[in-house]
C-alpha positions in Angstrom: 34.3 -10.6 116.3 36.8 -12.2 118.8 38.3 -14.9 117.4 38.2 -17.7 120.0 41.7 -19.4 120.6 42.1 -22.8 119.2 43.4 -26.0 121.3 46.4 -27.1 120.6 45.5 -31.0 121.0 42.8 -32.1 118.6 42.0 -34.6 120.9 41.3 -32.1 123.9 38.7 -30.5 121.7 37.2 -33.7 120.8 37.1 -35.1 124.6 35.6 -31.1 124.9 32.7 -32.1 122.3 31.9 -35.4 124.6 31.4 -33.8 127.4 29.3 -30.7 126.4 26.9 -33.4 124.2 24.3 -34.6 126.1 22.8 -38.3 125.0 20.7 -38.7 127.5 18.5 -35.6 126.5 18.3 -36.0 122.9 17.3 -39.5 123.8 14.7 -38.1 125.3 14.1 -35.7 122.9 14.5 -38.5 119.9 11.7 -40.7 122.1 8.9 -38.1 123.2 9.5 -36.0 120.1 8.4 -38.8 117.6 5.1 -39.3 119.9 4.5 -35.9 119.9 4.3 -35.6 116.2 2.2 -39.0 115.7 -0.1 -37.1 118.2 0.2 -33.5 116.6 -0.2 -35.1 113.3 -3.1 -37.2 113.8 -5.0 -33.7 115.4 -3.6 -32.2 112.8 -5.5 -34.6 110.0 -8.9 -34.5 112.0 -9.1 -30.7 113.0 -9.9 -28.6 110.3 -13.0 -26.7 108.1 -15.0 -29.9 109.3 -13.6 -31.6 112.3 -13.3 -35.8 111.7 -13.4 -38.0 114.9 -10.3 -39.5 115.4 -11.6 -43.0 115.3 -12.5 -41.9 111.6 -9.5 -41.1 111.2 -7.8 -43.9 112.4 -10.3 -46.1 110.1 -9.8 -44.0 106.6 -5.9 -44.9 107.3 -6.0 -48.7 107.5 -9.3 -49.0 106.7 -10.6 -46.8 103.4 -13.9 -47.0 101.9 -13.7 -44.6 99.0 -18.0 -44.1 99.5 -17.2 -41.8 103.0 -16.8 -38.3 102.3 -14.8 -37.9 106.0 -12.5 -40.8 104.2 -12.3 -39.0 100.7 -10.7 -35.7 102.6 -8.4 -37.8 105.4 -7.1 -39.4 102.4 -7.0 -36.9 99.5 -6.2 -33.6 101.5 -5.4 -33.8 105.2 -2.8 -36.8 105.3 -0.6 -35.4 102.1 -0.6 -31.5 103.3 0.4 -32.7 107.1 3.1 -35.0 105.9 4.3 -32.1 103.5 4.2 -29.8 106.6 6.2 -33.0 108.5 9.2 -33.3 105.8 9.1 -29.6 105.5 9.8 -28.8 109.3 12.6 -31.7 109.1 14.2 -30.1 106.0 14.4 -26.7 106.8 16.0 -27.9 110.0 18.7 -29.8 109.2 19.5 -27.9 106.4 19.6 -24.7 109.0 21.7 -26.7 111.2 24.4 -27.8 108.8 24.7 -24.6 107.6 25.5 -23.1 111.3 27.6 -26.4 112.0 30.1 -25.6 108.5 30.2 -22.1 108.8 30.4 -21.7 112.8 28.0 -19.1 112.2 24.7 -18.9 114.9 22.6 -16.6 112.2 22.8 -18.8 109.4 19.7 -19.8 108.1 18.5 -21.1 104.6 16.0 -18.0 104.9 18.7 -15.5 105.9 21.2 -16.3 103.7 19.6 -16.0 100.0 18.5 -19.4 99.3 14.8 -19.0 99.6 14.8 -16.2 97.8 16.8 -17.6 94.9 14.7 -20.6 94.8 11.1 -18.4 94.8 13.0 -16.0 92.0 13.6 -19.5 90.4 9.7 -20.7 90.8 8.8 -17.2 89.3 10.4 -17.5 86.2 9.1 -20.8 85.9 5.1 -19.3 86.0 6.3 -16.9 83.9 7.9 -18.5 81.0 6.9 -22.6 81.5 3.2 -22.6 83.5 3.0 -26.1 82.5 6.2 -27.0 84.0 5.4 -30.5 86.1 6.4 -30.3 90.0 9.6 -32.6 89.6 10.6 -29.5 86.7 9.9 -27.0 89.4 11.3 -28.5 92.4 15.0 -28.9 90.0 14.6 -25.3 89.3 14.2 -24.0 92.9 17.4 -26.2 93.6 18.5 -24.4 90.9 17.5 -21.0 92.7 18.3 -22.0 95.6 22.3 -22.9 94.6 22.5 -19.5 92.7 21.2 -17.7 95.8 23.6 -19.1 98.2 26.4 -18.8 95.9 26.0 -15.2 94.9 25.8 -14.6 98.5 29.0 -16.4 100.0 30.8 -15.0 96.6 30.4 -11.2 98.2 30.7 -12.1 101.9 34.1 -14.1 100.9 35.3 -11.1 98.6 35.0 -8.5 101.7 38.1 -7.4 103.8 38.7 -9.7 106.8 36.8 -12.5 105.4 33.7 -14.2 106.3 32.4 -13.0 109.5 29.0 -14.1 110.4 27.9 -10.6 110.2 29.0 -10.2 106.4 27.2 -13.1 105.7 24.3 -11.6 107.2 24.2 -8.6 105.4 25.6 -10.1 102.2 22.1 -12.3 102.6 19.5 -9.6 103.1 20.9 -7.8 100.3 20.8 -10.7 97.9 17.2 -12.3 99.4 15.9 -8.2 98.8 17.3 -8.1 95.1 15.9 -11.8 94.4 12.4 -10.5 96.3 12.3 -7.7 93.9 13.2 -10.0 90.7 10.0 -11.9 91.8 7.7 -9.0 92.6 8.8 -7.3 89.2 8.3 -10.9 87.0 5.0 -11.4 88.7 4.3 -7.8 87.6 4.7 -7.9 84.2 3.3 -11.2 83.6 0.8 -11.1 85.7 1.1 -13.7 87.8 0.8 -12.8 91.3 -1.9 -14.7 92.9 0.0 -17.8 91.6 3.3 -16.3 93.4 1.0 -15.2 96.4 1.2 -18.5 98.1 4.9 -19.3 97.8 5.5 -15.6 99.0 2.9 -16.5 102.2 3.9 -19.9 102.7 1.6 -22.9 103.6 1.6 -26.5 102.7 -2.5 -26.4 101.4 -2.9 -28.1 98.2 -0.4 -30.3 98.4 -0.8 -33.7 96.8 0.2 -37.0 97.3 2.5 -36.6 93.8 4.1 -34.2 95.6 4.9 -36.1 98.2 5.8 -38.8 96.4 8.8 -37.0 94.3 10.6 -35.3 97.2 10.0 -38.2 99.7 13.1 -40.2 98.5 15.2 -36.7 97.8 14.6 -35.5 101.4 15.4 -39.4 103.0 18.6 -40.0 101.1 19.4 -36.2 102.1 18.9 -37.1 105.3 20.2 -40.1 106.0 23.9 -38.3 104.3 23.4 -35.4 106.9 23.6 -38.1 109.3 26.4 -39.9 108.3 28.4 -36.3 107.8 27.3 -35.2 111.4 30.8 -36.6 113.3 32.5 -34.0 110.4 30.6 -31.6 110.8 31.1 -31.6 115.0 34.8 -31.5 113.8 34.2 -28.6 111.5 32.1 -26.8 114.2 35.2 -26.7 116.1 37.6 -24.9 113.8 39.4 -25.7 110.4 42.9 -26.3 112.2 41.3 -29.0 114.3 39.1 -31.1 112.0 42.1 -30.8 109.3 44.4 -32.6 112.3 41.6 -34.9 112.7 42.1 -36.3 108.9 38.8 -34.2 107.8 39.4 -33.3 104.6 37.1 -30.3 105.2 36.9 -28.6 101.3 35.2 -31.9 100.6 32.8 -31.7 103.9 31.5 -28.3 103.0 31.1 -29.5 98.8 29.2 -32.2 100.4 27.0 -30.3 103.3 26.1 -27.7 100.5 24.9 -30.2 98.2 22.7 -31.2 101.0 21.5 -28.2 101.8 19.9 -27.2 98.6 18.3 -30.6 98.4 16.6 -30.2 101.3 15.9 -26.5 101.1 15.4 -26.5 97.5 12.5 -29.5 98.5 11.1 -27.3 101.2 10.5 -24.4 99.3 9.3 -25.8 96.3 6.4 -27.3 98.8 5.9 -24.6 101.7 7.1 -21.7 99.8 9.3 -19.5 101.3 9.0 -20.1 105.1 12.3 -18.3 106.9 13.6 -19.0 110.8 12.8 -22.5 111.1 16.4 -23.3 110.4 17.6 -20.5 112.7 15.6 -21.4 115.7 15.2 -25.1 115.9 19.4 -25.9 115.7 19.9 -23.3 118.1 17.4 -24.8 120.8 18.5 -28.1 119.6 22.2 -27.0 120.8 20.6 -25.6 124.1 19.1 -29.3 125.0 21.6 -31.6 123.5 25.1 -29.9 123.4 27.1 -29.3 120.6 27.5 -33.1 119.0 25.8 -32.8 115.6 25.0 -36.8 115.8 22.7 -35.4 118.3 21.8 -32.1 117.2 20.9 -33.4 113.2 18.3 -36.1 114.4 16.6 -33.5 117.4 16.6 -31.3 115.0 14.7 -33.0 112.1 11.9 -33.8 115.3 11.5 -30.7 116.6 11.3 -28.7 113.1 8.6 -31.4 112.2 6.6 -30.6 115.3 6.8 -26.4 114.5 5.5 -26.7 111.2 3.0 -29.1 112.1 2.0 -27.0 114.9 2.1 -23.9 113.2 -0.1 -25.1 109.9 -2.5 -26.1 112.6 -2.5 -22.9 114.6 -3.1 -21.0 110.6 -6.2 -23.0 110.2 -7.3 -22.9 113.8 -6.9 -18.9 113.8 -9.3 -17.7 111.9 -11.6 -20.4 110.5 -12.5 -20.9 107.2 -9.7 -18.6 106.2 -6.1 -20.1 106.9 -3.1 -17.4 108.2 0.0 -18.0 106.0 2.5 -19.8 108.0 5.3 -18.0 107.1 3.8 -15.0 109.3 3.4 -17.3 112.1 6.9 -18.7 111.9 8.3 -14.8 111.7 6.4 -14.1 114.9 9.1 -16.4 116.5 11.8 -16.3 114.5 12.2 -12.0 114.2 12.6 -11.8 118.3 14.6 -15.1 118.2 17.3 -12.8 115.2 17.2 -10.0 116.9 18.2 -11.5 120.2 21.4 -13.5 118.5 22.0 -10.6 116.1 22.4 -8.1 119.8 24.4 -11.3 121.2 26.7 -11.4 118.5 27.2 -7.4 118.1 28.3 -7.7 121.8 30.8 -10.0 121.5 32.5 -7.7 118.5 
């Protein structure tokens, strides 16, 4: 790939960054982003197998009486599964955005690059050998997963001649997610436990519980709220090594400390959703498209508009074909796979 030339003066690149970012978009963005959600969201808690009025729904929120039935299911299994699908779409963003942001690379993805895969390889083993396990035991080994994944798969891109090109780190990530993939499909073989793998494999946020919720609620804030404080170094980092190091960025310790954010927040995600791929790949790069390429900007947008595609899209897989819910990992895909294939023929041309 050709290697773009890097400015001489730091402070030209930085003065660069200010004028490609955009404020005034991602306020908007920021502003009718968050209203969109409330609305998506609250459509999302009264449409279902038996639609609710909203008014009921407004009522079983600040007003519960545990004798209505329509109040029992807002309560019980609407409001946890759409927040689930609300702090899954924000994870799986900014997690997909730091990555691209660290690496400079425009096809990394949490999906593409191993860690879903090592974190549902994690989740198998764990149905296998510990089916009691609680959720806080099984969201610690999909982080666990999730690490191994992502570090098997930078080890092999980093060891290849000419370093890590954004098309090793591709390849080294399908080959890794497809040997993890296989782990899973033979341990779910042998101990016969696929229809307890089937839904992590399909992806959807039903059955999710307010326990759930509860445990990775603080993990994915505090993850959040770091990304945000990081974003300024990882703008830096975007730019080039040479740069943010004659910035002051110390940038061994940015990456220790964007990767330990990542597998929080992915490792959260998948140990809720399953293992949904592209969110991280396309909501950065629209993100980027709207906002410009300040990651103050692009972080925040980002955690908005992946919320809104998973809420959308776990409402589209129970609108589709009622009762019966279509995983959302296959309606993500329909996306995402055009959205690869376009970068993946963008980034061949510019070899």
């Amino acid at each position: 790939m050709k290697s773009s030339a890097v400015p001489e003066d730091p402070q030209k690149a930085v003065k660069k960054v200010k004028v490609r970012s955009r404020p005034w978009a991602a306020s908007l963005i920021l502003i009718g982003g968050v209203i969109a959600l409330v609305l998506a969201m609250a459509a999302a808690v009264a449409i279902g197998a038996k639609d609710i009025a909203l008014q009921d729904v407004w009522n079983a929120i600040f007003h519960f009486n545990p004798e209505m039935t329509e109040h029992q299911i807002i309560r019980e299994l609407r409001l946890p599964r759409v927040i689930g699908a609300a702090i899954v779409g924000a994870s799986f963003a900014v997690a997909g955005a730091i990555m691209q942001g660290m690496t400079r690379n425009p096809l990394a993805d949490t999906g593409l690059l191993g860690l879903n895969a090592g974190a549902s390889f994690a989740l198998a083993l764990c149905f296998a050998f510990a089916p009691g396990l609680s959720f806080l035991g099984l969201m610690l080994y999909a982080f666990l997963g999730a690490g191994a994944g992502v570090g098997i798969v930078y080890g092999i891109g980093s060891r290849s001649k000419g370093g890590l090109t954004p098309i090793r780190l591709v390849l080294a990530g399908a080959a890794v997610s497809a040997l993890f993939t296989a782990l899973s499909e033979g341990v779910a073989l042998y101990f016969k436990i696929g229809q307890d793998l089937a839904f992590w494999y399909a992806g959807g946020v039903a059955g999710t519980q307010w326990i759930q919720i509860e445990i990775i609620l603080p993990a994915v804030v505090i993850a959040l709220l770091a990304s945000f404080g990081l974003s300024r170094s990882i703008t830096l980092l975007s730019l080039g090594d040479d740069i943010a190091t004659g910035l002051g960025q110390r940038t061994g310790l940015i990456r220790l400390f964007g990767v330990l954010i990542v597998l929080v927040l992915a490792g959260t995600a998948v140990s809720i959703v399953g293992s949904v791929g592209f969110v991280g790949l396309i909501i950065p790069h629209l993100t980027r498209k709207l906002v410009g390429v300040d990651y103050r900007w692009i972080i925040p947008c980002s955690a908005v508009l992946g919320s809104l595609l998973i809420v959308f899209a776990d409402l589209a897989a129970r609108m589709i074909n009622p009762p019966q819910e279509t995983p959302i990992g296959a309606l993500v895909a329909l996306i995402g796979v055009p959205f690869f294939l376009y970068l993946a023929v963008k980034e061949r041309r510019s070899l």
